[in-house]
C-alpha atoms as a printed R data frame, in Angstrom:
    type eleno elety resid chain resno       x       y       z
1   ATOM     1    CA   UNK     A     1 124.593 106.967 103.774
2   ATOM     2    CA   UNK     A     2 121.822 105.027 101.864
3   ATOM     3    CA   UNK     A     3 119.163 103.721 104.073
4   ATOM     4    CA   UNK     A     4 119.519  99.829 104.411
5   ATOM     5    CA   UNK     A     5 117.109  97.687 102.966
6   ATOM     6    CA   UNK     A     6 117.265  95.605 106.996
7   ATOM     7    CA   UNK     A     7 119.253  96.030 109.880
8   ATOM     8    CA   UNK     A     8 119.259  94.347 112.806
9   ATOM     9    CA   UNK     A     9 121.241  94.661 116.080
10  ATOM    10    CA   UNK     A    10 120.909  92.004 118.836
11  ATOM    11    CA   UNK     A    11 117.634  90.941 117.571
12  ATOM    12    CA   UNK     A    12 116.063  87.498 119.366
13  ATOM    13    CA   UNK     A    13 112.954  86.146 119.866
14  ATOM    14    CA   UNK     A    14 111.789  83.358 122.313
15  ATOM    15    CA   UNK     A    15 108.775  81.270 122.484
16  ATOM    16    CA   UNK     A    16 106.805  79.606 125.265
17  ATOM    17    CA   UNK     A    17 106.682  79.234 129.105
18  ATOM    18    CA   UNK     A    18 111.011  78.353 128.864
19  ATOM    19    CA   UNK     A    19 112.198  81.371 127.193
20  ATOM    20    CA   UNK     A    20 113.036  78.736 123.665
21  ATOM    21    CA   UNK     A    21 115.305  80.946 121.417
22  ATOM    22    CA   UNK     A    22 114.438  80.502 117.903
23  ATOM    23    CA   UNK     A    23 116.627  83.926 117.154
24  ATOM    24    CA   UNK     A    24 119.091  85.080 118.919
25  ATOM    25    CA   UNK     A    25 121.515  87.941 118.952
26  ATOM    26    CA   UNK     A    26 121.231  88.587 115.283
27  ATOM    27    CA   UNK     A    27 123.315  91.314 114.156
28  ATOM    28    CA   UNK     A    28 123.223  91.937 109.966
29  ATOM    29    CA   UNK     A    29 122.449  94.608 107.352
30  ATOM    30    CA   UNK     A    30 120.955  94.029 103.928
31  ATOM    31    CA   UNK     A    31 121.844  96.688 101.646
32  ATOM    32    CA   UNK     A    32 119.066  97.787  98.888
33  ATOM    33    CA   UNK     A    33 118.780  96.005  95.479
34  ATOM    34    CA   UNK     A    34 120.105  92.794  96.622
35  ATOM    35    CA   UNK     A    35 119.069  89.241  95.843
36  ATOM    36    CA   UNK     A    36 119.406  87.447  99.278
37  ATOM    37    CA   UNK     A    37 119.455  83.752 100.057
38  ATOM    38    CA   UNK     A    38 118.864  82.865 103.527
39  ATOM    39    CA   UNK     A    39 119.851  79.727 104.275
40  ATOM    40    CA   UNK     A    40 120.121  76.987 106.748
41  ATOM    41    CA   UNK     A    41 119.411  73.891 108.268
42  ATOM    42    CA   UNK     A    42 115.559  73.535 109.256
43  ATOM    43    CA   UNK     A    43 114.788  74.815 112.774
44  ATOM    44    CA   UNK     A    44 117.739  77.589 112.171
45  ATOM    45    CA   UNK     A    45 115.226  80.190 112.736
46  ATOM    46    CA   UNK     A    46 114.516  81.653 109.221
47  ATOM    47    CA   UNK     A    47 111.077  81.427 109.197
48  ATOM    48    CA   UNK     A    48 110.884  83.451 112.582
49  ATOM    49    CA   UNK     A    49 113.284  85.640 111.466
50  ATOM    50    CA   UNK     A    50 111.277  86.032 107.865
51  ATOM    51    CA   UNK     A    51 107.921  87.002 110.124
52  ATOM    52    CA   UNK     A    52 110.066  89.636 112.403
53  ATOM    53    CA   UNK     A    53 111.107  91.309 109.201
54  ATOM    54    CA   UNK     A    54 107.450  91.200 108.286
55  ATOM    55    CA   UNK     A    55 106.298  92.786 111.257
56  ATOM    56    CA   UNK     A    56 104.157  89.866 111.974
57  ATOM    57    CA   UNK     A    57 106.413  88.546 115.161
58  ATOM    58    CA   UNK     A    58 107.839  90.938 117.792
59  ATOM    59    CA   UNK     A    59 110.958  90.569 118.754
60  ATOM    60    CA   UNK     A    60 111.631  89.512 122.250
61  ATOM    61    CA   UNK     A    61 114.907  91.420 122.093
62  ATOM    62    CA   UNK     A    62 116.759  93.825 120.012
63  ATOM    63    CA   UNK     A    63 116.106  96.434 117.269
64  ATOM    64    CA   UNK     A    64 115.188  95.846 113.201
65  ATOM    65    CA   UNK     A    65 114.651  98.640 111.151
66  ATOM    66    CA   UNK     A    66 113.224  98.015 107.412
67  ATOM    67    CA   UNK     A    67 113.871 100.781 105.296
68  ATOM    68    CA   UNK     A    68 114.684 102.721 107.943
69  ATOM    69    CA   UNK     A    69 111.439 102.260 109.742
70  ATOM    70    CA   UNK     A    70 110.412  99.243 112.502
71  ATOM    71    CA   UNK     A    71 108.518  96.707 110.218
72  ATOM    72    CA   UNK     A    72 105.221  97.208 111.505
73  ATOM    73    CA   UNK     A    73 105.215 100.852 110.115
74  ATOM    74    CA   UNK     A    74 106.518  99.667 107.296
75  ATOM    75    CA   UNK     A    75 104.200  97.178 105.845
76  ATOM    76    CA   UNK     A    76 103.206  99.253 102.859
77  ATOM    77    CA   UNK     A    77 106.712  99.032 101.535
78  ATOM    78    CA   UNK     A    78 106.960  94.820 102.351
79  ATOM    79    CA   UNK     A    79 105.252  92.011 100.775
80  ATOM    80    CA   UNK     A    80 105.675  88.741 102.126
81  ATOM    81    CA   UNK     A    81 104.969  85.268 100.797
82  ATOM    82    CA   UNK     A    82 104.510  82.015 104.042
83  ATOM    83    CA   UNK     A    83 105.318  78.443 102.778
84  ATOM    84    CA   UNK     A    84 101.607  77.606 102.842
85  ATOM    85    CA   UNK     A    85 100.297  80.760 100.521
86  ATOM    86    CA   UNK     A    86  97.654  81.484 102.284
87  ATOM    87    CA   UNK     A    87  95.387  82.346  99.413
88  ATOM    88    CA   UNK     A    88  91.615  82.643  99.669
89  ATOM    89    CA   UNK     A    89  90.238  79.692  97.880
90  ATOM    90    CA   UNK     A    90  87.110  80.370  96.758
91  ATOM    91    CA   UNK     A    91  87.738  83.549  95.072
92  ATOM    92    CA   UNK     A    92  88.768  83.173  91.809
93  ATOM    93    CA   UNK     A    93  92.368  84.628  90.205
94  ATOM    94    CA   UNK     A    94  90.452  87.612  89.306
95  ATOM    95    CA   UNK     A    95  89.129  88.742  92.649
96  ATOM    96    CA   UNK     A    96  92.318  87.666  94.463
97  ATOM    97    CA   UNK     A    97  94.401  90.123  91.810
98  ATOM    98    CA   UNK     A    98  91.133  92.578  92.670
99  ATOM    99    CA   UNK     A    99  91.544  92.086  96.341
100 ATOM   100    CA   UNK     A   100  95.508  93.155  95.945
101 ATOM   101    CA   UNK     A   101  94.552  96.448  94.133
102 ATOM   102    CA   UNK     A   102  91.697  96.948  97.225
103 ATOM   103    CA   UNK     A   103  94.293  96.307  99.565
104 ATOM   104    CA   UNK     A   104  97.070  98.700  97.664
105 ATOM   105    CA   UNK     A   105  95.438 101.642  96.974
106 ATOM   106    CA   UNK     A   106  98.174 103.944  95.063
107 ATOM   107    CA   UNK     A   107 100.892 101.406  94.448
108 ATOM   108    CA   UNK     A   108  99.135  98.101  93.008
109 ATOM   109    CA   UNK     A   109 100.742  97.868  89.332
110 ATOM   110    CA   UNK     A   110  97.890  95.781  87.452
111 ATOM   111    CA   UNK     A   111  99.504  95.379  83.869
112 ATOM   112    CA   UNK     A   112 102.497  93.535  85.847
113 ATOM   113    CA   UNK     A   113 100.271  91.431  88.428
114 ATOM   114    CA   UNK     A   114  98.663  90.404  85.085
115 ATOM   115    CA   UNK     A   115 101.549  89.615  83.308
116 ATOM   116    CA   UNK     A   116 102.704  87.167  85.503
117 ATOM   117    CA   UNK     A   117  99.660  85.496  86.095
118 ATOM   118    CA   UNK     A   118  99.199  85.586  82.304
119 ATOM   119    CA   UNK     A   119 102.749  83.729  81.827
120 ATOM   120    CA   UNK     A   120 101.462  80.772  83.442
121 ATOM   121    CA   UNK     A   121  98.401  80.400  80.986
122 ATOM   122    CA   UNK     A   122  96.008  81.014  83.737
123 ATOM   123    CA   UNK     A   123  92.373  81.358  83.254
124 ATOM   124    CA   UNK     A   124  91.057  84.724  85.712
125 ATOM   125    CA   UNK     A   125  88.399  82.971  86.322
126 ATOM   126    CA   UNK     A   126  89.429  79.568  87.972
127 ATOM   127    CA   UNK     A   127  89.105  79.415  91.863
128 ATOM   128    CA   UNK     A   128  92.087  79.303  93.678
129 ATOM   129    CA   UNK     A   129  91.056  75.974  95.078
130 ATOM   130    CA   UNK     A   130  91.315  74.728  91.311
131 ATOM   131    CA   UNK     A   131  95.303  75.291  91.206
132 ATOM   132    CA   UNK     A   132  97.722  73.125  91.638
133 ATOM   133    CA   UNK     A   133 101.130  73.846  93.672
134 ATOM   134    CA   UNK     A   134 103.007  76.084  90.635
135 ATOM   135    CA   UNK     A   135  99.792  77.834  89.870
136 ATOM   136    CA   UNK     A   136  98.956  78.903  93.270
137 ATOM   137    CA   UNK     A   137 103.089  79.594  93.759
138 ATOM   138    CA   UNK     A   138 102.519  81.881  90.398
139 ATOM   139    CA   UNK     A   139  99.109  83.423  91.553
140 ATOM   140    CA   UNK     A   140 101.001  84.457  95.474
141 ATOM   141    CA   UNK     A   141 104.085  85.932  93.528
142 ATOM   142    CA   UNK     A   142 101.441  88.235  91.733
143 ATOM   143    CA   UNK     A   143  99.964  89.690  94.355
144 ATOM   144    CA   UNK     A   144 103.260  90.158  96.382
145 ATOM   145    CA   UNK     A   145 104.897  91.691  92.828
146 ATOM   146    CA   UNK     A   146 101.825  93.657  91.798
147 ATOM   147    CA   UNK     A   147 102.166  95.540  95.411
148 ATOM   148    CA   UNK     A   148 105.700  96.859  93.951
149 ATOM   149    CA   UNK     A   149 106.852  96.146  97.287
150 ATOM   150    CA   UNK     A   150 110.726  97.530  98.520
151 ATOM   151    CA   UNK     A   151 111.430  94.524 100.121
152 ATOM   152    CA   UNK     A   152 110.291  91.192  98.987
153 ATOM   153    CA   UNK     A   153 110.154  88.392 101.307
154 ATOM   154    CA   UNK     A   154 109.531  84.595 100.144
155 ATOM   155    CA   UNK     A   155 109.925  81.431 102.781
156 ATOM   156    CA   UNK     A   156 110.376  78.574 100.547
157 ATOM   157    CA   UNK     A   157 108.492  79.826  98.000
158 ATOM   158    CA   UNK     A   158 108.992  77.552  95.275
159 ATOM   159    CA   UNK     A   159 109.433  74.007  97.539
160 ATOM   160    CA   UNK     A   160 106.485  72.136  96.405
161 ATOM   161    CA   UNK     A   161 107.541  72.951  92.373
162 ATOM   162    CA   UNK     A   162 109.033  70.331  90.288
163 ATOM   163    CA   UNK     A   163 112.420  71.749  88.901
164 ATOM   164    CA   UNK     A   164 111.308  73.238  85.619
165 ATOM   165    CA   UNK     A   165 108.740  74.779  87.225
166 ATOM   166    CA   UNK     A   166 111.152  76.327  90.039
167 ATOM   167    CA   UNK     A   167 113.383  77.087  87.155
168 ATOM   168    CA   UNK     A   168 111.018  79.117  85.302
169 ATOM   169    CA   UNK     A   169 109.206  80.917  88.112
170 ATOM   170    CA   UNK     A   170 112.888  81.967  89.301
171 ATOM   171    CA   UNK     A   171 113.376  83.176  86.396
172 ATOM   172    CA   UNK     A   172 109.890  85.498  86.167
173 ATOM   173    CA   UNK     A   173 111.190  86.475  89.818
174 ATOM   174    CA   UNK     A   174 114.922  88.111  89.597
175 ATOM   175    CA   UNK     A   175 113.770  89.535  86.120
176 ATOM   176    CA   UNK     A   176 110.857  91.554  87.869
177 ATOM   177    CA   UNK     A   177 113.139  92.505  90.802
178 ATOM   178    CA   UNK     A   178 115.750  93.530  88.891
179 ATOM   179    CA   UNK     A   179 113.519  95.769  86.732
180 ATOM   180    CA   UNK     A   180 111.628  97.352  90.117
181 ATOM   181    CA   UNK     A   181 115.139  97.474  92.167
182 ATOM   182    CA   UNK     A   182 112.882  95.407  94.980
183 ATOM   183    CA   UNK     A   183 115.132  93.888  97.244
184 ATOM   184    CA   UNK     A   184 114.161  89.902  97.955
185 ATOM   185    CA   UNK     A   185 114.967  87.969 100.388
186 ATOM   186    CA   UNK     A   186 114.618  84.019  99.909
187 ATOM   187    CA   UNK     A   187 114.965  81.209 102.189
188 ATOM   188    CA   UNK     A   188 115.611  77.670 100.374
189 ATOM   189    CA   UNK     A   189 116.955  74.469 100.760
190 ATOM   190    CA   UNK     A   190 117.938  74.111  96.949
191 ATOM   191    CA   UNK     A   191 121.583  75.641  97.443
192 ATOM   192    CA   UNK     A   192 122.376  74.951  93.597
193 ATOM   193    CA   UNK     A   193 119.507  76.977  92.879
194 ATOM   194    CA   UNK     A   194 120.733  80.425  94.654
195 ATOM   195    CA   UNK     A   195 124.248  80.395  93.333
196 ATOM   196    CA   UNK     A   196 123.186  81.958  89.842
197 ATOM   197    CA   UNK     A   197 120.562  83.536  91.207
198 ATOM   198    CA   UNK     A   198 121.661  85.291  94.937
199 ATOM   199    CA   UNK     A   199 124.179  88.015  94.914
200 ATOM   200    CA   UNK     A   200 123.959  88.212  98.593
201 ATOM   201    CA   UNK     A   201 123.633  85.374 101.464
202 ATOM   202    CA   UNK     A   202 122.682  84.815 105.143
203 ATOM   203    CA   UNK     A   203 123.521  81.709 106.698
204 ATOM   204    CA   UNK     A   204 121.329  80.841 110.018
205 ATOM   205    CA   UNK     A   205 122.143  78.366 112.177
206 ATOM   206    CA   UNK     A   206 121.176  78.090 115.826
207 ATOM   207    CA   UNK     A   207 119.176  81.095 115.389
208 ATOM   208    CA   UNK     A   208 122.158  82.970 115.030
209 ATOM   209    CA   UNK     A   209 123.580  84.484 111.474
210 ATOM   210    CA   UNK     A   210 127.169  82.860 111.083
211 ATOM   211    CA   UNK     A   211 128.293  84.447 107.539
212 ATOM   212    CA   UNK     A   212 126.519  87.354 105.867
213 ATOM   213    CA   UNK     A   213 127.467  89.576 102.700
214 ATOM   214    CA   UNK     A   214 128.269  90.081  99.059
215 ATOM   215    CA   UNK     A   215 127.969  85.843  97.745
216 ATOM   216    CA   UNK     A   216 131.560  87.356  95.714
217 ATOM   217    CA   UNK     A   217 133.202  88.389  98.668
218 ATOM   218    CA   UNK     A   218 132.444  85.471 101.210
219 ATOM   219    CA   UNK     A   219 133.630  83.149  98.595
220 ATOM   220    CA   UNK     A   220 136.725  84.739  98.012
221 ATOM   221    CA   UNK     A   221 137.394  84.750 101.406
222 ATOM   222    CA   UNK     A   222 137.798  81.170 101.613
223 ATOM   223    CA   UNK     A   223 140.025  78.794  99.796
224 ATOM   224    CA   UNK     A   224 139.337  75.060  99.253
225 ATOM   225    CA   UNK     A   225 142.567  72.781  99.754
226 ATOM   226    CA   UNK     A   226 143.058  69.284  98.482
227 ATOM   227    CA   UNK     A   227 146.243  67.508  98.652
228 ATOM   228    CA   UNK     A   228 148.298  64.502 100.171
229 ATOM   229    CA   UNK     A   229 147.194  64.061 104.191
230 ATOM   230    CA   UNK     A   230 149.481  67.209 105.726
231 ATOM   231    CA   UNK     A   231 149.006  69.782 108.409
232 ATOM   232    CA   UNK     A   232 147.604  72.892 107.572
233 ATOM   233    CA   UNK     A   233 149.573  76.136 108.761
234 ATOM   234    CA   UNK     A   234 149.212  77.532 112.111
235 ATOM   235    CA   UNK     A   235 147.154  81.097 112.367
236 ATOM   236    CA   UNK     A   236 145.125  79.563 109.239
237 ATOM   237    CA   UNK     A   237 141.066  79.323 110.367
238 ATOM   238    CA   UNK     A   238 140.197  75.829 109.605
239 ATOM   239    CA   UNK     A   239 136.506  75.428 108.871
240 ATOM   240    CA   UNK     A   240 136.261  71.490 108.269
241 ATOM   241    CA   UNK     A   241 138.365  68.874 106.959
242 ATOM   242    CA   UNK     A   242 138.081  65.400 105.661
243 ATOM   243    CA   UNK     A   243 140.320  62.661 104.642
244 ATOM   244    CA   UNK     A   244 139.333  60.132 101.838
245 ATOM   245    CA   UNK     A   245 142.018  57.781 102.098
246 ATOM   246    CA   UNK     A   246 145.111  59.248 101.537
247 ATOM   247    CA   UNK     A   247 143.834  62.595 100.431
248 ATOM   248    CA   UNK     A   248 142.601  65.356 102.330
249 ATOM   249    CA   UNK     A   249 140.180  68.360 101.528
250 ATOM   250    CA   UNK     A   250 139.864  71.520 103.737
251 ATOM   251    CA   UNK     A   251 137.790  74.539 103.355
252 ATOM   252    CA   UNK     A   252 140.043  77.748 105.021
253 ATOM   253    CA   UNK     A   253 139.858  81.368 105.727
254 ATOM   254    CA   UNK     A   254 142.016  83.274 103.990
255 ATOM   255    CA   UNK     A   255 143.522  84.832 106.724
256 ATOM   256    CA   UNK     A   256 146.694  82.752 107.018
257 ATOM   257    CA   UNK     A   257 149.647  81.513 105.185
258 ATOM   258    CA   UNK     A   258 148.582  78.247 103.286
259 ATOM   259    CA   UNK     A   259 152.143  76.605 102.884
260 ATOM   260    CA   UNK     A   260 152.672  73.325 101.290
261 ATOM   261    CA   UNK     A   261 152.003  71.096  98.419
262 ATOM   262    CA   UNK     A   262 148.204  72.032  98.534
263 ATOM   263    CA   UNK     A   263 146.135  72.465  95.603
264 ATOM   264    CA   UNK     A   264 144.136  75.569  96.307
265 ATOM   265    CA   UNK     A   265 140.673  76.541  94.825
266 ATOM   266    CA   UNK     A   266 138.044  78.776  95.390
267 ATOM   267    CA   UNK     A   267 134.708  76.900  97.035
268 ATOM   268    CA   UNK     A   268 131.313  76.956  94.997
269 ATOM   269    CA   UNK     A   269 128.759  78.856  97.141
270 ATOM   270    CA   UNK     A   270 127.415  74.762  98.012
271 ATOM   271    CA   UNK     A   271 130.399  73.854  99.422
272 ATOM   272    CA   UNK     A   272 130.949  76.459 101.275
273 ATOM   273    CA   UNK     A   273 127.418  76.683 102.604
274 ATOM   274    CA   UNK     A   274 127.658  72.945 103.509
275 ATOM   275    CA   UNK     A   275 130.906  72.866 104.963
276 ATOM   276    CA   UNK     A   276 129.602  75.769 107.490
277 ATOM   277    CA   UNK     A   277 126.678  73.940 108.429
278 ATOM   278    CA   UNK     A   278 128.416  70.675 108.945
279 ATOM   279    CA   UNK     A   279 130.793  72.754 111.151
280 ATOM   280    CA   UNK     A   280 128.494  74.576 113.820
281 ATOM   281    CA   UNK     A   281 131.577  75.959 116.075
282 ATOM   282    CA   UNK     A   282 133.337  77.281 112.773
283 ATOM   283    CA   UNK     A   283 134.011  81.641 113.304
284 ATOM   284    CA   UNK     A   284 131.060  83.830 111.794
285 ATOM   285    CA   UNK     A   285 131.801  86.074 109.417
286 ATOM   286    CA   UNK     A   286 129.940  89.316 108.235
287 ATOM   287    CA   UNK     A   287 131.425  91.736 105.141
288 ATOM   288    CA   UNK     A   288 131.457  95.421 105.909
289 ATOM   289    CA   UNK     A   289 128.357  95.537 103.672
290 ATOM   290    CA   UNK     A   290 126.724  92.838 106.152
291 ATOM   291    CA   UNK     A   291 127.939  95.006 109.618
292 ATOM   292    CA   UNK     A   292 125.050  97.068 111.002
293 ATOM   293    CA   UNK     A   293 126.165 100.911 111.044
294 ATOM   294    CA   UNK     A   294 123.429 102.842 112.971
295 ATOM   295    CA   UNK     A   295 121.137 101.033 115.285
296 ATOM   296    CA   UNK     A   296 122.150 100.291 118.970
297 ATOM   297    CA   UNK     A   297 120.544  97.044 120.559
298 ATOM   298    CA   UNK     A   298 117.135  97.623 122.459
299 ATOM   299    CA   UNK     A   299 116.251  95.180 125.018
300 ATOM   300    CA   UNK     A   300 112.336  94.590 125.646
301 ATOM   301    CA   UNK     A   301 110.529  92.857 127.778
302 ATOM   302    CA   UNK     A   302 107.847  91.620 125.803
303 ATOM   303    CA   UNK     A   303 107.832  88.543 123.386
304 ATOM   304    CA   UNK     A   304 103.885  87.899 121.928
305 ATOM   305    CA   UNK     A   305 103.705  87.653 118.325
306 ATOM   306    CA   UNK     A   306 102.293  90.933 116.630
């Protein structure tokens, strides 16, 4: 069996003097070569869960391998990219692509750090401190891509970008990935943005994972109804439904008879994304992909950030 990319069993993590969960019993798998979106409402817990799979917060509970190994002995295989891109600025492009091949010794790919710096029209010598938000976005996706990590991870990378500028450094991004195999996971709030882009999808909420797997699969595993006002079949899992006047719209799981007049269509990855969130006591739902396969939970005792 092919080593995941992640997997997690039970994983949590609590902060402060009352025990606050900001992840909690998170069971998933990631599969290698996959273009993730993690997604979620803000305070769902991605950005904690983001820094566990870093290896730069412990968990307070529970197991996560990366690559097989726990992330802190895997660091040389992860790169990871914080909202603020914590970039040095007063070095100049130069020395920060310098400092990545310092830091990389044996895997730090030059010609492609340079490339995509080199996209963006960038002089090597400007100080960081000189960039603006899509030039600093373009000089942090270097370094992480120029480590030719396994496992990419970006936190709302591209959220300060106008959308050309997201448009076009999403674009440098998948087509480096998909040359390198890397596997990348992304949290953003711009769902319309992952759909073309994600072929895989966690959605947090509560600090839990509610649906995880192939984007394909989850979508086909719901149906969107529309139709005159009508009850929807018993032993069908209703995941929200709203009535505009005399019309009503449902988002189901296919595991039911549908019955009636309804017209039935499959849900664009925003809808069904939205309707989720808007429905916090809806099932979860993981594809066998998404189910972990060979860690047991671990409980610990300990909860300090690494």
């Amino acid at each position: 069996m092919t080593t995941a990319a992640i997997e997690a069993v039970g994983l949590g993590k609590k902060y402060g003097r009352l025990g606050k969960a900001a992840v909690r019993d998170c069971s998933f798998r990631v599969p290698q070569g996959r273009i993730c979106a993690l997604v979620g409402p803000n305070g769902a817990g991605k950005s904690t869960l983001l820094g566990q799979l870093a290896g730069l917060v412990r968990p307070s509970e529970g197991e996560v391998k990366v690559m097989g190994k726990a992330p802190g002995d895997a660091r040389e295989h992860i790169a990871f990219l914080a909202q603020e891109k914590p970039l040095y600025p007063q070095f100049t492009i130069g020395e920060t692509l310098r400092m990545g091949h310092e830091l990389n010794p044996g895997r730090w790919d030059a010609g492609r750090a340079a490339r995509i710096v080199g996209e963006g029209n960038l002089d090597l010598t400007t100080k960081v401190r000189a960039l603006s938000g899509g030039q600093r976005t373009r000089v942090a996706l270097a370094l992480c891509l120029g480590k030719q990590p396994d496992l990419l991870l970006l936190d709302e990378p591209m959220a300060d970008l106008d959308p050309l500028a997201r448009h076009q450094l999403m674009g440098n991004l998948l087509a480096e990935a998909g040359e390198s195999g890397t596997t990348v996971v992304i949290s953003s709030h711009i769902l319309a943005e992952l759909e073309g882009a994600c072929d895989y999808l966690l959605l947090m909420e509560n600090g839990r994972v509610r649906l995880g797997g192939e984007t394909d699969e989850l979508l086909s595993a719901h149906a969107l109804l529309s139709g005159p006002v009508a009850e929807i079949d018993a032993g069908t899992t209703v995941i929200e439904s709203r009535v505009t006047g005399r019309q009503m719209t449902a988002l189901v799981r296919r595991d039911g008879p549908v019955g009636g007049a309804w017209e039935v269509d499959e849900p664009t990855l925003e809808e069904l994304l939205l309707a989720h969130m808007r429905s916090p006591d809806a099932p979860s739902l993981l594809t066998p992909s998404a189910e972990p396969r060979t860690l047991t939970p671990v409980r610990t005792t300990t909860g300090a950030a690494a």
